[in-house]
N, C-alpha and C positions, 0 to 999 in steps of 0.2 A: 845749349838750349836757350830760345828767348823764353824769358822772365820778364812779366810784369806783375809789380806792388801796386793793385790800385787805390791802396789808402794806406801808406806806410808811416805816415803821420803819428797815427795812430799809439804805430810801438816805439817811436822815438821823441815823444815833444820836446823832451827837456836835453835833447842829445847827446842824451848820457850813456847810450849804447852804441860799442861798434856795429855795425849793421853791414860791414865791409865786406864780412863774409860770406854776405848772398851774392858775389861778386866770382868766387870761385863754383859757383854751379854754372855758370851760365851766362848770357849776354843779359842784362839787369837795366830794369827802366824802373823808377822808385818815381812815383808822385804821390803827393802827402793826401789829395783829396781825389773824388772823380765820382760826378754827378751822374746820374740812371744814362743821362743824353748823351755821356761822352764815352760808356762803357765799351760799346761796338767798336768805335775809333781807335778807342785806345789798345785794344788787345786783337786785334782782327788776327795780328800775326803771331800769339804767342800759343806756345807750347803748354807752361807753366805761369796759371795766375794766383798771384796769392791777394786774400782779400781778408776784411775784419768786419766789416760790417755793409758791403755794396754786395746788393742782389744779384747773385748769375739765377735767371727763371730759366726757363724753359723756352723761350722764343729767342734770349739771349743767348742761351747754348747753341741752339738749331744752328746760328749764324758764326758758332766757331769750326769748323772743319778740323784745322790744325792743331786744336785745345787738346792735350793726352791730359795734363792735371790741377786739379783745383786745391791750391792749400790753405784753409782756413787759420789764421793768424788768431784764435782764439778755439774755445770748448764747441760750446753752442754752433751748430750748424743750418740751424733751421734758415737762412738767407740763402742756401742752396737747395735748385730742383735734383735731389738726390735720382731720381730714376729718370729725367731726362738725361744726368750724366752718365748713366750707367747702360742706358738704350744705346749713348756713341761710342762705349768704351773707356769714358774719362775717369778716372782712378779721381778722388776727392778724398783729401785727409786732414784731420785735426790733431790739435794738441792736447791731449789730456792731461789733468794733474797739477798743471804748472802753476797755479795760483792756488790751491788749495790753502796755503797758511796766509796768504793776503788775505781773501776772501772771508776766512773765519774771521782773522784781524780789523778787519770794517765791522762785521755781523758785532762783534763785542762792543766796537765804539758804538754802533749804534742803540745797542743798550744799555750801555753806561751812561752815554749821552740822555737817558729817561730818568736812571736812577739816579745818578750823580749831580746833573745839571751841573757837572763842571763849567762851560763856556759863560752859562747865565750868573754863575755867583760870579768868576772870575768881571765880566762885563760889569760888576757891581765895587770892586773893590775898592777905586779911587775915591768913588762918592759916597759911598755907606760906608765902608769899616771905619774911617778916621775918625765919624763923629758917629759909631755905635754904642752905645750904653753897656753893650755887655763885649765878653773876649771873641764873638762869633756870632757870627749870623749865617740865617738857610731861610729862603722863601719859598722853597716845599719837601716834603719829607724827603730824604735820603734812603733808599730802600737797599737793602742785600740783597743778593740774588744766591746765599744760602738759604735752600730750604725752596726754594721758587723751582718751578716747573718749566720746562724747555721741551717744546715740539718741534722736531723735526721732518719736515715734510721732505724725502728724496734725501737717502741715506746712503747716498755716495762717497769718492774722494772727500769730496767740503763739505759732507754732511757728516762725516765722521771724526772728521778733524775740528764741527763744531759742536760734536758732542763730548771731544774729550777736554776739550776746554770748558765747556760747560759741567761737566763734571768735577773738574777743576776747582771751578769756584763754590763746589758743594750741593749743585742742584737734582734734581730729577728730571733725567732726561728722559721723552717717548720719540720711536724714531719710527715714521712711518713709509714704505719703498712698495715698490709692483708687487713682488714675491715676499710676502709675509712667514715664509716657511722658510729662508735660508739668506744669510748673507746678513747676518746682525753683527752685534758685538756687546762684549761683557759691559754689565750695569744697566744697559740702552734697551729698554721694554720694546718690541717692538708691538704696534697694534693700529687701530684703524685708522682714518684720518677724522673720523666724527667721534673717537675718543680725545684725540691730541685738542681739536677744536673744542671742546669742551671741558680739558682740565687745565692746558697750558697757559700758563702766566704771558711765556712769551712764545710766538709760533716763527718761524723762520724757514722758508721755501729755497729750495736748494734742487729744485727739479728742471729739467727741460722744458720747454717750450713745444708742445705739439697740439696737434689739431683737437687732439680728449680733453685734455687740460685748458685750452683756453681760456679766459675771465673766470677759471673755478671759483675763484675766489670772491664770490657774491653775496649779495644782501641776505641769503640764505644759510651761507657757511659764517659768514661774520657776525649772525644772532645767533649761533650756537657758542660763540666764544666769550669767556667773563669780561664783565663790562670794565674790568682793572688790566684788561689783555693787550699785550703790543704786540704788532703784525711787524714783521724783518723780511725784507725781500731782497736779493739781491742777486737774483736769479735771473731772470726776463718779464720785464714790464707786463707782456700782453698775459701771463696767468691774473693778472687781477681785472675786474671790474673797476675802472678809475671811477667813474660816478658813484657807484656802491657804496664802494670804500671812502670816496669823500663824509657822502650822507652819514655813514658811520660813526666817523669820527668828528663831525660838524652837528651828530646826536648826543655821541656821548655811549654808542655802542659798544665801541671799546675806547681803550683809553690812549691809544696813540699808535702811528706807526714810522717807520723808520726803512728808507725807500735810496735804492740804489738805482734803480731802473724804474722806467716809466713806457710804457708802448711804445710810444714814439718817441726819436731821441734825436737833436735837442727838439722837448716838447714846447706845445705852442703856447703861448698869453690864455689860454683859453682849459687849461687843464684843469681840473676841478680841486687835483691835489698841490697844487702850488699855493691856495690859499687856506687849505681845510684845516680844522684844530687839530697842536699837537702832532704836529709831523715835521721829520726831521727829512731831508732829500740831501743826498750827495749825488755829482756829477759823473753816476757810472764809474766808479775809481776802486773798485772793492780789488779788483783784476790786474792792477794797476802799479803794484808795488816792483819796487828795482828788481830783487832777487825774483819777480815771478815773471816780468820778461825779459830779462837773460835768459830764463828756462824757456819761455816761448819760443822765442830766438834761435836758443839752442835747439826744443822737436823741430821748428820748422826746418831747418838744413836738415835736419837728419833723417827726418819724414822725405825731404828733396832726396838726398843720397841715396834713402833704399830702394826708391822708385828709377832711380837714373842707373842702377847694379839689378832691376829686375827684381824685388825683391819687395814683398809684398810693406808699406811704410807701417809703423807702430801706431802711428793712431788712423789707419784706412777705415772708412765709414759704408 
């Protein structure tokens, strides 16, 4: 089958994964990038596209005839017209799960990075410790996050696996999901999201990207939460309000957030959250860790194989 990777960059920068074996499905065309304008050209003839974050809409599909399937190289789907593919017949599947302990694994650094200020004392050592007066220094309190409150908004795969960690460290975790009558787990309160927003020390969003959800995350929900509160995103940029949330935290409404994604990505000179107080941004990387894509890697072929033996793929959407 022709096979195109229109952005395989992506799961390889540091090319530290075999990726050879997308070579035994099929005839394989891997480019690292591919802009909205070269999308048509480049897959006019293929069978099977695999993408990570390049749009197939709806007028882009119209123009594939030959396309049977689309493999998302990542969770999140929302860059695919789900029922224009499903109007042609194109089977579209993702990978579930596979980053699940990365993604908690960021959510934590980015809290420890509030409590701890590990990077900002470290950043001090050469020039303060040698001529400090006393055995230690700290330029803002040090907090535990025993006894602290953890809100989880979308209590999925990585919403569960940042509740047990959270757990872990001692805390009280509320886990907030669609269906409040089933799919919890032991210690984890489930209950509303204008509860979580109102007691939680630290809120951290773990939900999909859909059209309900959009900028929920507004000037309205962010004055419901303690002005000591830190927002964890690392979900999809477009649930927050960026202006909102700037004003926020440029108020002093809560007290900092901690941002893996941003709307747009890479966002422009102009984003309100590049300069707001108290905000910590990594570059998309929560998803990103070695062992979580090998496992990508690994659904993707296999997701390919049970489509290529008739056979409905493990993560079909």
């Amino acid at each position: 089958m022709n096979i195109v990777f229109l952005d395989a960059f992506t799961l390889n920068p540091l090319n530290d994964l075999d990726i050879s074996i997308l070579n035994t499905l099929g005839k394989v065309t891997l480019y690292d990038r591919t802009s909205p304008e070269q999308i048509i050209d480049r897959v006019k003839d293929a069978e099977i596209i695999l993408t990570n974050k390049c749009t197939l809409n709806a007028q882009i599909i119209s123009q594939l005839p030959k396309l049977k399937y689309i493999g998302v190289t990542a969770t999140g789907f929302n860059i695919i017209d789900i029922e224009a593919a499903k109007a042609q017949g194109i089977v579209v599947a993702n990978v579930r799960g596979y980053s699940s302990a990365s993604v908690a694994q960021l959510v934590f650094s980015l809290i420890l990075g509030f409590m701890n200020r590990v990077v900002e004392h470290a950043q001090n050592i050469e020039n303060t410790w040698p001529t400090c007066p006393d055995f230690c220094f700290y330029h803002s309190p040090l907090v535990e996050l025993e006894g602290k409150t953890l809100g989880i908004i979308g209590l999925g795969d990585i919403g569960k696996k940042v509740a047990n960690i959270g757990l872990g460290f001692g805390m009280n975790v509320l886990g907030n999901k669609r269906d409040l009558t089933s799919g919890g787990m032991a210690n984890v309160q489930l209950c509303s999201q204008e509860q979580i927003f109102q007691e939680s020390d630290f809120i951290t969003l773990h939900c999909p990207l859909t059209t309900d959800n959009q900028q929920f995350i507004n000037k309205d929900r962010l004055t419901l939460m303690k002005s000591s509160a830190i927002l964890i995103n690392t979900s999809r940029g477009g649930l927050i309000h960026e202006q909102e949330l700037a004003d926020a935290l440029n108020s002093g409404v809560i007290a900092g957030a901690g941002l893996d994604v941003l709307s747009v990505e890479p966002p422009t000179t102009k984003n309100p959250l590049l300069t707001a107080k108290n905000t910590i941004i990594t570059p998309h990387i929560a998803w990103a860790g070695v062992n979580a894509r090998i496992e990508l890697l690994k659904g993707v072929v296999e997701n390919i194989v049970s489509f290529q033996q008739g056979k409905p793929p493990k993560g079909m959407i």
